[in-house]
N, C-alpha and C positions, 0 to 999 in steps of 0.2 A: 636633427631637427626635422619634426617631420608633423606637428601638428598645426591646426590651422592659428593657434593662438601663438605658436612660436614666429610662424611668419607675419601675425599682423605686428607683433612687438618690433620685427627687424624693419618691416616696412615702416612704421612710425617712430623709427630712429632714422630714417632714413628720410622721411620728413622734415623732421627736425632741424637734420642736416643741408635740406633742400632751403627750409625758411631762410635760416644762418646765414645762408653763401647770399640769398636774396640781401639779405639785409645790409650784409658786405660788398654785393654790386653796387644796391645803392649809394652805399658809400663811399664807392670809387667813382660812381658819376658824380657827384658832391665836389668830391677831391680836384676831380677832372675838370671842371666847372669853374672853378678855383683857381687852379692852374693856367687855365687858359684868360679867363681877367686878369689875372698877374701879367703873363706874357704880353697882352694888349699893350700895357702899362711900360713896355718895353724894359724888363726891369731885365736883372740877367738873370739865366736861368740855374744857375749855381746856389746863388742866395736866394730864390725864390722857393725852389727845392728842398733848398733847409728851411727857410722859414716855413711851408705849409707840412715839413715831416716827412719828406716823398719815401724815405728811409722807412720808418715808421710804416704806412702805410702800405708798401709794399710787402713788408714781414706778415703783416696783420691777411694782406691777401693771397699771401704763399700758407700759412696758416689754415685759413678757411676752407683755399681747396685744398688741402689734404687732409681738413677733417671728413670733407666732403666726400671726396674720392675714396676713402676708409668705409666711410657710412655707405655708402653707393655699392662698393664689397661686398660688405659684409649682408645685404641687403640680397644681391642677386646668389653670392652663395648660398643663402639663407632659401631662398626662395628653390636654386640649383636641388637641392640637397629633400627637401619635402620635394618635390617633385623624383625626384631618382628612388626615395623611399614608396612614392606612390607606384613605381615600376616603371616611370617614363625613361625611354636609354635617352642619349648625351643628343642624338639627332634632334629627336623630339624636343627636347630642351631649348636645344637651339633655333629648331624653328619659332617657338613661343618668346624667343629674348631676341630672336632679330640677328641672330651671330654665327658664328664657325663653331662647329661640331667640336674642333681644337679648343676652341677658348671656350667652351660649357666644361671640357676635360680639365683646362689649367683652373677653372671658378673653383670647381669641387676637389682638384686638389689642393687648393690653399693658394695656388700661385693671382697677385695681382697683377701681372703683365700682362695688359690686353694690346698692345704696339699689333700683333700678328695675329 
């Protein structure tokens, strides 16, 4: 990848993926909202859990960030990689994303472990 139209396409999946998780926060403040009026109500929190789906919702949010965190990848690889073709080495790279010279190394090899 190394032209400027390959990385507006990653950045605008990566968008995408930004709206998504927005739209999924919101809906866990909703959730939360919810939640927390029940508990007023002193109900227990076992049945009130199931009744607003906390099961559900929580899949739905385990979900979203890893499409997120996928998009977010494949985005800064994307970007990683046009840049290394422009002849920037892995320092340079890393100065411009904010990170360790290691983890501009693990981006452009494929690896998503950023922990270190």
């Amino acid at each position: 990848m190394d032209g400027a139209g390959d990385v507006a396409q990653v950045v605008l999946e990566y968008t995408v993926a930004v709206h998504r998780l927005v739209d999924r926060l919101n809906e866990q403040v909703e959730w939360n909202e919810r939640l927390i009026a029940e508990l007023e109500w002193d109900r227990p929190l076992d049945g009130t859990l199931r009744a607003i789906d906390s099961a559900q919702c929580s899949l739905s949010m385990t979900n979203q960030l890893g499409d997120f965190e996928r998009a977010r990848f494949v985005m800064r690889m994307g970007v990683a990689q046009s840049l290394r073709a422009q002849g920037r080495t892995d320092l340079e790279i890393a100065e411009l994303f904010g990170v360790s010279r290691q983890l501009v190394h693990r981006i452009l090899a494929g690896s998503c472990d950023e922990r270190s």
